[in-house]
mmCIF file as Biopython writes it, N, C-alpha, C and O atoms, coordinates in Angstrom:
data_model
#
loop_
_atom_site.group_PDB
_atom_site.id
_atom_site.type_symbol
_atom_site.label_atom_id
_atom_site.label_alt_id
_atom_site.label_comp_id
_atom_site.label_asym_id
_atom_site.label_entity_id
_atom_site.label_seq_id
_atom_site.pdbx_PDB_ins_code
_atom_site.Cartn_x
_atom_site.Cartn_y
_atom_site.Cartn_z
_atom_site.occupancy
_atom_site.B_iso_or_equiv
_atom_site.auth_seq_id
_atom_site.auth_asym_id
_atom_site.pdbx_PDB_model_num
ATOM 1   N N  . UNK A ? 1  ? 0.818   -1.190 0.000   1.0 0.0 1  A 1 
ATOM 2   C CA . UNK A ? 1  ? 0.000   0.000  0.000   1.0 0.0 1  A 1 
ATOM 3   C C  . UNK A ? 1  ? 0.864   1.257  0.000   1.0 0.0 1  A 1 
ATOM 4   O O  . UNK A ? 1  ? 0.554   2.311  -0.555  1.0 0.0 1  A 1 
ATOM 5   N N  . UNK A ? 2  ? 1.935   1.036  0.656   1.0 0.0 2  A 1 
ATOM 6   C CA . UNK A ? 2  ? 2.957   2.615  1.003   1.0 0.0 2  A 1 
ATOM 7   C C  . UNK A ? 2  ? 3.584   2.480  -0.452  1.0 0.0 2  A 1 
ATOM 8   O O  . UNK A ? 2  ? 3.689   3.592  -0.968  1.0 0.0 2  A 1 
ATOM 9   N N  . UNK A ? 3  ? 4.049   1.405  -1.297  1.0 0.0 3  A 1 
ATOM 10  C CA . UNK A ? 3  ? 4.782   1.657  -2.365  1.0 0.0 3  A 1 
ATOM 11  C C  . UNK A ? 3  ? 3.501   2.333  -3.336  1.0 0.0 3  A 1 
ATOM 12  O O  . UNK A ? 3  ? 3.777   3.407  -3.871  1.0 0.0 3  A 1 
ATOM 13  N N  . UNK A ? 4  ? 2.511   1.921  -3.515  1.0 0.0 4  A 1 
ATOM 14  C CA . UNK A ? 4  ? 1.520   2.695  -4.455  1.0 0.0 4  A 1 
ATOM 15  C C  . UNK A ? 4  ? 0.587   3.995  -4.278  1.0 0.0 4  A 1 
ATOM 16  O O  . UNK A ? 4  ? -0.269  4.434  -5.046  1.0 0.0 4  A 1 
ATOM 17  N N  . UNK A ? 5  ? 1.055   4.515  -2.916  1.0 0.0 5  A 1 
ATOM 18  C CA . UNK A ? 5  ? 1.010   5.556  -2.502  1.0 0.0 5  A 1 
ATOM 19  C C  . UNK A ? 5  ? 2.236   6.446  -2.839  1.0 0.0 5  A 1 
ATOM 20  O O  . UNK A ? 5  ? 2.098   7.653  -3.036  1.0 0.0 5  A 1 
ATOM 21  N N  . UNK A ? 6  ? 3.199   5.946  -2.888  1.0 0.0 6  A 1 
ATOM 22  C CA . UNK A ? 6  ? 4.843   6.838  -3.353  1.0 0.0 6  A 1 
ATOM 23  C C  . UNK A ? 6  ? 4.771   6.577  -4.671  1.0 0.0 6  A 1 
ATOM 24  O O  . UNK A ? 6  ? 5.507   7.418  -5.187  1.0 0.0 6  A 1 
ATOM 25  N N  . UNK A ? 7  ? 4.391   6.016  -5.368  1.0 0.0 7  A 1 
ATOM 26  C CA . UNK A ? 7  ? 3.945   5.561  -6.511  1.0 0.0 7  A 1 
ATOM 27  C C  . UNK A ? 7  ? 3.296   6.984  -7.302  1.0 0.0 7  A 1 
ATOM 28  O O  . UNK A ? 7  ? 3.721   7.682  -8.222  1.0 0.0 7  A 1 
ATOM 29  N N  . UNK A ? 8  ? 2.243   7.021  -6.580  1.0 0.0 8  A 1 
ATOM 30  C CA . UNK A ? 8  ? 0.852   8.090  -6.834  1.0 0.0 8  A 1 
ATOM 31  C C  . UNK A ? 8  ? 1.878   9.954  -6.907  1.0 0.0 8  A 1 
ATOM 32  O O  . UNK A ? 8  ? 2.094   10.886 -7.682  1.0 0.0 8  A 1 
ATOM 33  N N  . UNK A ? 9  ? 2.196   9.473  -5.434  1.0 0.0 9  A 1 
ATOM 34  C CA . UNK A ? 9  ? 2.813   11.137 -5.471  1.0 0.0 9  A 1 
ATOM 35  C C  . UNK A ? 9  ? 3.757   11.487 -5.896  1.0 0.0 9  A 1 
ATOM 36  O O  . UNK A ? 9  ? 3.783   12.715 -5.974  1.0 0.0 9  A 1 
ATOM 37  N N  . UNK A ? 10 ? 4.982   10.812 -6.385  1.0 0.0 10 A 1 
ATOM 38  C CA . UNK A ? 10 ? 5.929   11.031 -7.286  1.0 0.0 10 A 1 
ATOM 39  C C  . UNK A ? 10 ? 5.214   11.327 -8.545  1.0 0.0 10 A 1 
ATOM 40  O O  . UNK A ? 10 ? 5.667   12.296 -9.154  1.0 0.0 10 A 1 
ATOM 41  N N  . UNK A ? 11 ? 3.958   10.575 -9.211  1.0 0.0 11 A 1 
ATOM 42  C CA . UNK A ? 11 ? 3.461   11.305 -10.415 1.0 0.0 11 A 1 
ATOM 43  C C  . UNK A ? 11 ? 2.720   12.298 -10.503 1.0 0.0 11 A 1 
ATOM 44  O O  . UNK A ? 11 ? 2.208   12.767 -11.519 1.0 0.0 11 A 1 
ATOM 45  N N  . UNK A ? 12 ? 2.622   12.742 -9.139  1.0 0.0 12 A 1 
ATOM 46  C CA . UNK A ? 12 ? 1.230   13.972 -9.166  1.0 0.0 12 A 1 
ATOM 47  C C  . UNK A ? 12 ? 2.795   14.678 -9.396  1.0 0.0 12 A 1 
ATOM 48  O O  . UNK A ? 12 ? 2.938   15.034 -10.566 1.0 0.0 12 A 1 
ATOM 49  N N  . UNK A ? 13 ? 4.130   14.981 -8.422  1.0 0.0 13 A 1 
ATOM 50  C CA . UNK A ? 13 ? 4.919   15.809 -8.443  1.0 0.0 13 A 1 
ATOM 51  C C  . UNK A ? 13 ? 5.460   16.073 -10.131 1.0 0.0 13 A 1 
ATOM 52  O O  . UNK A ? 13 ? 5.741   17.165 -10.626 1.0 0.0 13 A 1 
ATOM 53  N N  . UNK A ? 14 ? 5.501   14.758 -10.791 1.0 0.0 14 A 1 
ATOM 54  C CA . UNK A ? 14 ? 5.848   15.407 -11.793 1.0 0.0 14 A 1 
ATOM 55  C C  . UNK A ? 14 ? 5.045   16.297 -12.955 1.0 0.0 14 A 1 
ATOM 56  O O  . UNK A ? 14 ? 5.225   17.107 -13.863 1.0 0.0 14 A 1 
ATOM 57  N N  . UNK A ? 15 ? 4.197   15.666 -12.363 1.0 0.0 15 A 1 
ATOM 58  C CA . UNK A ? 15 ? 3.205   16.407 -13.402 1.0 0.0 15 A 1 
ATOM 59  C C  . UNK A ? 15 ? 2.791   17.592 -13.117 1.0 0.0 15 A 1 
ATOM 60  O O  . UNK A ? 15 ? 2.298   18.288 -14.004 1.0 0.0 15 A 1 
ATOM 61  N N  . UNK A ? 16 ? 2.906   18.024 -11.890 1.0 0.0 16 A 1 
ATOM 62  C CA . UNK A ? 16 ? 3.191   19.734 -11.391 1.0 0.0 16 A 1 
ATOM 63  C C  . UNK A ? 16 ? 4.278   20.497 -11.564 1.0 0.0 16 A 1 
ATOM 64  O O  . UNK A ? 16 ? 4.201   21.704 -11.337 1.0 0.0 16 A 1 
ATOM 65  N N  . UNK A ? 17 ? 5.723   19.785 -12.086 1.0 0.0 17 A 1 
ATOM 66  C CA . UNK A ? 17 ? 6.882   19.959 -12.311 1.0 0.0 17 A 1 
ATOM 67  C C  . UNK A ? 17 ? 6.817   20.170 -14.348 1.0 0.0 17 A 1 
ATOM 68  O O  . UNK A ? 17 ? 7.599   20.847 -15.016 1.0 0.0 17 A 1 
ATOM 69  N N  . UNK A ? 18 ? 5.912   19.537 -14.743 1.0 0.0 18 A 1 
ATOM 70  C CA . UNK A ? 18 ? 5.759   19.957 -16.320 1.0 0.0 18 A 1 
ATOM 71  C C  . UNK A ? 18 ? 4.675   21.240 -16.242 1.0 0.0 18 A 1 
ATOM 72  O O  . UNK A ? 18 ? 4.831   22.161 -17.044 1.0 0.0 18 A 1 
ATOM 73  N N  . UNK A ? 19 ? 4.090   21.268 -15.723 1.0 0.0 19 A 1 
ATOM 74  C CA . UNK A ? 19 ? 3.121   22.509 -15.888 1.0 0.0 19 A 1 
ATOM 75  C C  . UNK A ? 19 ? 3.856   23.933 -15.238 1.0 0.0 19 A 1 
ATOM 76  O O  . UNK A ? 19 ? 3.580   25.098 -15.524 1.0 0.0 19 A 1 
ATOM 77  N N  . UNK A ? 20 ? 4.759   23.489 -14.383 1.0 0.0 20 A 1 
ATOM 78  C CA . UNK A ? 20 ? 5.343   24.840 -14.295 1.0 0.0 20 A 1 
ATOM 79  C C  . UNK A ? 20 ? 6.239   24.963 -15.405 1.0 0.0 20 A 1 
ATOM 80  O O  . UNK A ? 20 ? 6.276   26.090 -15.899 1.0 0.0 20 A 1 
ATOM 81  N N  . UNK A ? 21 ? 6.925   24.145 -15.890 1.0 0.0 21 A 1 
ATOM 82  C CA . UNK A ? 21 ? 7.898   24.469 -16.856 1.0 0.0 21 A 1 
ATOM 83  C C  . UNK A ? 21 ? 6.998   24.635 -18.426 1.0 0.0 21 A 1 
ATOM 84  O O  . UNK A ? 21 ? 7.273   25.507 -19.250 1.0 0.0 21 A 1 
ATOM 85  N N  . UNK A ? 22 ? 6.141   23.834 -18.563 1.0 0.0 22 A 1 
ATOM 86  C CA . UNK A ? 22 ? 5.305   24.863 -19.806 1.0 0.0 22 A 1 
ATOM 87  C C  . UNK A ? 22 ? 4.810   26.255 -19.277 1.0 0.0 22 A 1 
ATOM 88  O O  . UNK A ? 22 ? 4.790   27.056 -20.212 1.0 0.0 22 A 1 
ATOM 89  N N  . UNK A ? 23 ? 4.401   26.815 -18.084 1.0 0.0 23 A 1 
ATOM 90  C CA . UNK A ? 23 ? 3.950   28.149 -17.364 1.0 0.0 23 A 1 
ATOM 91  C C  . UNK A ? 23 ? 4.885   28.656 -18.054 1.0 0.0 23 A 1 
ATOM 92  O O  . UNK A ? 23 ? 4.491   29.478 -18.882 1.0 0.0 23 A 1 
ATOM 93  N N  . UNK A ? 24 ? 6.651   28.360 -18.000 1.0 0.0 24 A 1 
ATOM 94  C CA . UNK A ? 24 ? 7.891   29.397 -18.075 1.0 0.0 24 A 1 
ATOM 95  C C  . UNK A ? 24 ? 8.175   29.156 -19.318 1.0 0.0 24 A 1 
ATOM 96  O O  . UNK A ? 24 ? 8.937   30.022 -19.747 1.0 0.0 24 A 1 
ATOM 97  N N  . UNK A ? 25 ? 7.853   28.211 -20.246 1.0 0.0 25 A 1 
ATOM 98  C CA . UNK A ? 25 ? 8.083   28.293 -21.272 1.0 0.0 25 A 1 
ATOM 99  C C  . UNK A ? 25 ? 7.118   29.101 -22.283 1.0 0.0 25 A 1 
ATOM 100 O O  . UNK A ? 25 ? 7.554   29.595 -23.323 1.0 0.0 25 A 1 
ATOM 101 N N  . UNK A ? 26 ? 5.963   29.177 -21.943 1.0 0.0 26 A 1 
ATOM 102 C CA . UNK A ? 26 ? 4.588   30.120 -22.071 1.0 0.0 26 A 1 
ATOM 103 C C  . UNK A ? 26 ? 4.880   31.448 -22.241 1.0 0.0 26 A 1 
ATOM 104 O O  . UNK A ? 26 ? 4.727   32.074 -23.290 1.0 0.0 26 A 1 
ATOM 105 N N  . UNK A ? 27 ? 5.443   32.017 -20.857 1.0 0.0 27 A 1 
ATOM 106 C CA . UNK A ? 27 ? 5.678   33.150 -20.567 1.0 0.0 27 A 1 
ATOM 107 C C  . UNK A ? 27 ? 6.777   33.700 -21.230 1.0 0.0 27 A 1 
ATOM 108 O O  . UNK A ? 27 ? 6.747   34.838 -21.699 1.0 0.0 27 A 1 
ATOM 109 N N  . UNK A ? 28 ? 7.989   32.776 -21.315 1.0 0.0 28 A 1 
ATOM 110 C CA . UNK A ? 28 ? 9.079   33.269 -22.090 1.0 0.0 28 A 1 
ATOM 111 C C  . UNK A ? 28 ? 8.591   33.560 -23.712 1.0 0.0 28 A 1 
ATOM 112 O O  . UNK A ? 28 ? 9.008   34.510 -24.375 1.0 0.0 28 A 1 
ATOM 113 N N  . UNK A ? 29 ? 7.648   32.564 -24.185 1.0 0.0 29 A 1 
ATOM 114 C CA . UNK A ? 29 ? 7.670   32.944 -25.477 1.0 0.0 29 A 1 
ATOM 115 C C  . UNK A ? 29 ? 6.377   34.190 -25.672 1.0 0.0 29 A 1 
ATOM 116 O O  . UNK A ? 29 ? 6.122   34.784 -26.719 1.0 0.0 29 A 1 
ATOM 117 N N  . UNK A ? 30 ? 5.829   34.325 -24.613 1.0 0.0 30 A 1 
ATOM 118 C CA . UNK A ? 30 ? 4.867   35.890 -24.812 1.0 0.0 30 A 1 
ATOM 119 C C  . UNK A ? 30 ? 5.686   37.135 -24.447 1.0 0.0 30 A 1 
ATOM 120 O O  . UNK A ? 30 ? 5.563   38.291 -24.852 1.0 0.0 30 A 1 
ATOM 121 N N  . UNK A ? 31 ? 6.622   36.556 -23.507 1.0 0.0 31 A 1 
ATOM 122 C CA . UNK A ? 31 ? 7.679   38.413 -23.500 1.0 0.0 31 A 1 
ATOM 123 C C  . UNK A ? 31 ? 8.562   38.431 -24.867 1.0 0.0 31 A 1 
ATOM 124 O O  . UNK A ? 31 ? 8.870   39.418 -25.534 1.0 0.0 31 A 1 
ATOM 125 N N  . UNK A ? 32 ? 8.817   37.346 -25.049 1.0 0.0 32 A 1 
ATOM 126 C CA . UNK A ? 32 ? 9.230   37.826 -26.049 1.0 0.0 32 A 1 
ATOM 127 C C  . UNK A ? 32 ? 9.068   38.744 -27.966 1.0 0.0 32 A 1 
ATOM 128 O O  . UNK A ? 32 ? 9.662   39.584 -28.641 1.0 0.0 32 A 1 
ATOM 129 N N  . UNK A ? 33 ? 7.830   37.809 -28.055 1.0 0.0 33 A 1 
ATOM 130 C CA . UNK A ? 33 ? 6.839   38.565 -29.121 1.0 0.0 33 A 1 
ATOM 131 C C  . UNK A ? 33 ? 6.677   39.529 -28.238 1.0 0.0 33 A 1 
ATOM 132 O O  . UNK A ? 33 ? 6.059   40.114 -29.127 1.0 0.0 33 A 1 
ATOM 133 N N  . UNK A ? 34 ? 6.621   40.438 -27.139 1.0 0.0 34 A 1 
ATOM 134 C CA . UNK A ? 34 ? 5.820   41.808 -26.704 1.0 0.0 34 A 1 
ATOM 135 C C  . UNK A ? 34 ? 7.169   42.646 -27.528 1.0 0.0 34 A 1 
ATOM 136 O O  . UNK A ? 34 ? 7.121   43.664 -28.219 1.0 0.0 34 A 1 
ATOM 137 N N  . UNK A ? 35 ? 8.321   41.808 -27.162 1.0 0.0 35 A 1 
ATOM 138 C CA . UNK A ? 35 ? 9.475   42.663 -27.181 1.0 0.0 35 A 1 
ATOM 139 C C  . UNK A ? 35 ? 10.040  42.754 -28.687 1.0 0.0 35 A 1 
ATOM 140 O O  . UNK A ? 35 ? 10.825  43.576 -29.161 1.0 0.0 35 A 1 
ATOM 141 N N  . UNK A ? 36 ? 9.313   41.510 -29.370 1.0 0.0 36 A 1 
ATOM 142 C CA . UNK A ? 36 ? 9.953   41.930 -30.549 1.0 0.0 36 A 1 
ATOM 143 C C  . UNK A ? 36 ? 8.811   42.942 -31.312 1.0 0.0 36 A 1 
ATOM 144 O O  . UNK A ? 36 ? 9.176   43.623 -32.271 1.0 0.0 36 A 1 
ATOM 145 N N  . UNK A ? 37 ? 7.791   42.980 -30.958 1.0 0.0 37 A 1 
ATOM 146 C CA . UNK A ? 37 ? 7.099   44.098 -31.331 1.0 0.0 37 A 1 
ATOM 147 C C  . UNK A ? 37 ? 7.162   45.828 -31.391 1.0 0.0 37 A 1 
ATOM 148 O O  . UNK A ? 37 ? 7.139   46.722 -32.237 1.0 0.0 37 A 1 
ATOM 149 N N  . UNK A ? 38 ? 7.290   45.600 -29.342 1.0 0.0 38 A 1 
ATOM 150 C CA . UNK A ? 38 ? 8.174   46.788 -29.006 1.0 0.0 38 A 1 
ATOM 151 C C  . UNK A ? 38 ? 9.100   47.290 -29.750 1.0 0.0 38 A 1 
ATOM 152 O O  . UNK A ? 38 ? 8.989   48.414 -30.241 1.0 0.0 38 A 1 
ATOM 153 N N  . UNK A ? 39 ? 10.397  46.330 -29.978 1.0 0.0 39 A 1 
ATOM 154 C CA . UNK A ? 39 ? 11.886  46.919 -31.012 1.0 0.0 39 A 1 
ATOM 155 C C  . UNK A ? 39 ? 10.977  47.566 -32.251 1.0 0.0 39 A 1 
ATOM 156 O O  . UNK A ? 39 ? 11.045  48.771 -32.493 1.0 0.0 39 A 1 
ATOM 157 N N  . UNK A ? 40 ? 10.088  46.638 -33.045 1.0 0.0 40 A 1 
ATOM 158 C CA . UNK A ? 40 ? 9.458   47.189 -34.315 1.0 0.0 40 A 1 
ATOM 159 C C  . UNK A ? 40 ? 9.080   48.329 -34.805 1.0 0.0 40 A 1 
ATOM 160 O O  . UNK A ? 40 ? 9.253   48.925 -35.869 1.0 0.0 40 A 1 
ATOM 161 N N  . UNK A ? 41 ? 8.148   48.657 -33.151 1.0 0.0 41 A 1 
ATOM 162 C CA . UNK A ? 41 ? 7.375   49.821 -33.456 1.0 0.0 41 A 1 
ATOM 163 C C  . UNK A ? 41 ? 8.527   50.548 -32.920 1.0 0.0 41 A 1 
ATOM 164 O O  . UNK A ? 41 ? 8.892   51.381 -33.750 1.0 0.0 41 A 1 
ATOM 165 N N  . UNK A ? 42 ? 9.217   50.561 -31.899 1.0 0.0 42 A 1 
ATOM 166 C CA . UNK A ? 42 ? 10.444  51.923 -32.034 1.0 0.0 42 A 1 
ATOM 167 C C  . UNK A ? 42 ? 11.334  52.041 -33.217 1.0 0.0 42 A 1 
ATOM 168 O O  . UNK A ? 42 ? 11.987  53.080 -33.307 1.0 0.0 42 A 1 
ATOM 169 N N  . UNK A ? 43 ? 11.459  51.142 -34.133 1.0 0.0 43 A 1 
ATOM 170 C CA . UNK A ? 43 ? 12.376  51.353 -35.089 1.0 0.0 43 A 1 
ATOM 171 C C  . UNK A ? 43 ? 11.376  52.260 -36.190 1.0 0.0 43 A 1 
ATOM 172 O O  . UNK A ? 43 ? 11.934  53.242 -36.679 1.0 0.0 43 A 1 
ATOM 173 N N  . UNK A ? 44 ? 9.875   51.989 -36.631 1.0 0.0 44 A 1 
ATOM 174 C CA . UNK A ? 44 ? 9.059   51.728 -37.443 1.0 0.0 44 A 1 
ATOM 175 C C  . UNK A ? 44 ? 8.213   52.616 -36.973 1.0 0.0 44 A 1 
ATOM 176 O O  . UNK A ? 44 ? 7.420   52.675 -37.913 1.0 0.0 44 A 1 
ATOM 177 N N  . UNK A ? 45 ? 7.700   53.581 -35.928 1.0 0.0 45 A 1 
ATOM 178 C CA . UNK A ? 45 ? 6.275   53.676 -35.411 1.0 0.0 45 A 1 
ATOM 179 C C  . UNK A ? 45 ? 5.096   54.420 -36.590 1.0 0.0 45 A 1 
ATOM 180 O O  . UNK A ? 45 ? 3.889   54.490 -36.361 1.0 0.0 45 A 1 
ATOM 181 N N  . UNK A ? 46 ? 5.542   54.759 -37.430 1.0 0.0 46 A 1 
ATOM 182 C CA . UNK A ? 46 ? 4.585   54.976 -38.401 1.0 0.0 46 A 1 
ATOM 183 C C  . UNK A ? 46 ? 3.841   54.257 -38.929 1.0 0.0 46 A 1 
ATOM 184 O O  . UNK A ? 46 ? 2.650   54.461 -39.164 1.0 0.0 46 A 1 
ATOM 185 N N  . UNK A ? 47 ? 4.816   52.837 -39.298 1.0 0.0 47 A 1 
ATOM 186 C CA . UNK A ? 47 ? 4.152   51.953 -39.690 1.0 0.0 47 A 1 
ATOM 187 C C  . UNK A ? 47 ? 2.843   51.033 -39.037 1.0 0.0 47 A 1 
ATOM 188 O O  . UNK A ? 47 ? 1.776   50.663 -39.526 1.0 0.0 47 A 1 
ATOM 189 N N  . UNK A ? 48 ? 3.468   50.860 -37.701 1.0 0.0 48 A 1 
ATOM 190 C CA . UNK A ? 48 ? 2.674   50.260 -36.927 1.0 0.0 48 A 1 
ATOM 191 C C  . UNK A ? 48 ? 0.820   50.927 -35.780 1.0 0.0 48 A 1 
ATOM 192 O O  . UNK A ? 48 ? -0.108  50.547 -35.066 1.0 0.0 48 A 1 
ATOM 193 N N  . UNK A ? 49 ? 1.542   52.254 -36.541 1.0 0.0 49 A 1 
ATOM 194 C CA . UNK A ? 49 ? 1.010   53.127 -35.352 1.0 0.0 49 A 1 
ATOM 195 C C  . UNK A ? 49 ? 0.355   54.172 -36.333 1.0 0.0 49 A 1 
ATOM 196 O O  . UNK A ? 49 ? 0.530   55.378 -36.156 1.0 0.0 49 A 1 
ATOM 197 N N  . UNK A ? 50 ? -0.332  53.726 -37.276 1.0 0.0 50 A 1 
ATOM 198 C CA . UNK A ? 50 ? -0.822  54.745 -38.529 1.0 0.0 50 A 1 
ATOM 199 C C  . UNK A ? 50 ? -2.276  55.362 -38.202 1.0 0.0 50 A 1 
ATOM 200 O O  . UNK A ? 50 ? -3.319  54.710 -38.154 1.0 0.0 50 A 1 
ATOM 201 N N  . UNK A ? 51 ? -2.138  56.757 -37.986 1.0 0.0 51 A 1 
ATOM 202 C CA . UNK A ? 51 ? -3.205  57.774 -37.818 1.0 0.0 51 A 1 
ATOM 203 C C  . UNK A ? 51 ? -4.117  58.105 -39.088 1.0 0.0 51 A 1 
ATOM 204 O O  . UNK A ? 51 ? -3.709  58.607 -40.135 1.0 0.0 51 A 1 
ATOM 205 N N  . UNK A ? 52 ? -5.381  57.742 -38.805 1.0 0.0 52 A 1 
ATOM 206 C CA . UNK A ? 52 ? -6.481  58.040 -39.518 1.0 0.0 52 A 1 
ATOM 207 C C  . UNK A ? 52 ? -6.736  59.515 -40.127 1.0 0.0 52 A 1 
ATOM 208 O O  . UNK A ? 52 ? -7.396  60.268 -39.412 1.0 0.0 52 A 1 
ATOM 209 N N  . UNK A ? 53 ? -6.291  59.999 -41.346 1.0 0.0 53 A 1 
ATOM 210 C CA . UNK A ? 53 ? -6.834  61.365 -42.000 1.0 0.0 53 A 1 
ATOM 211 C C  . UNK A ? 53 ? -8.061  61.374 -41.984 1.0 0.0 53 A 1 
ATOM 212 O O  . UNK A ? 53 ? -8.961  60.652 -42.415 1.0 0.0 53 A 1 
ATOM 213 N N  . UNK A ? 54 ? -7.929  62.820 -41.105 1.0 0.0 54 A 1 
ATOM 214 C CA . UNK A ? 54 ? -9.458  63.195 -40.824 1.0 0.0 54 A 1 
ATOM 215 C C  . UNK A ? 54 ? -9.901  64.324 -42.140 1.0 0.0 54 A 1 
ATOM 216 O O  . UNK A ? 54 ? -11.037 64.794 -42.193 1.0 0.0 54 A 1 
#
């Protein structure tokens, strides 16, 4: 019974151990599109940032 209980929680741990690391892998790849956007529009802002003639 104790081995399929250590059994159980070693797989709950890992499987809380992949969801944080997709969380950081998530997050890394959304700062990064913010940032390659950011560089864009500071290099570009006309382009990105085009005002409506009134």
């Amino acid at each position: 019974m104790k081995f399929a209980l250590a059994i159980v929680a070693c797989l709950c741990l890992q499987g809380c151990a992949v969801v944080a690391v997709a969380d950081a892998v998530a997050s890394t790849v959304i700062y990064t599109g913010k940032t390659v956007i950011n560089v864009i529009d500071a290099v570009t802002p006309d382009i990105i940032n085009k005002k409506k003639k009134d």
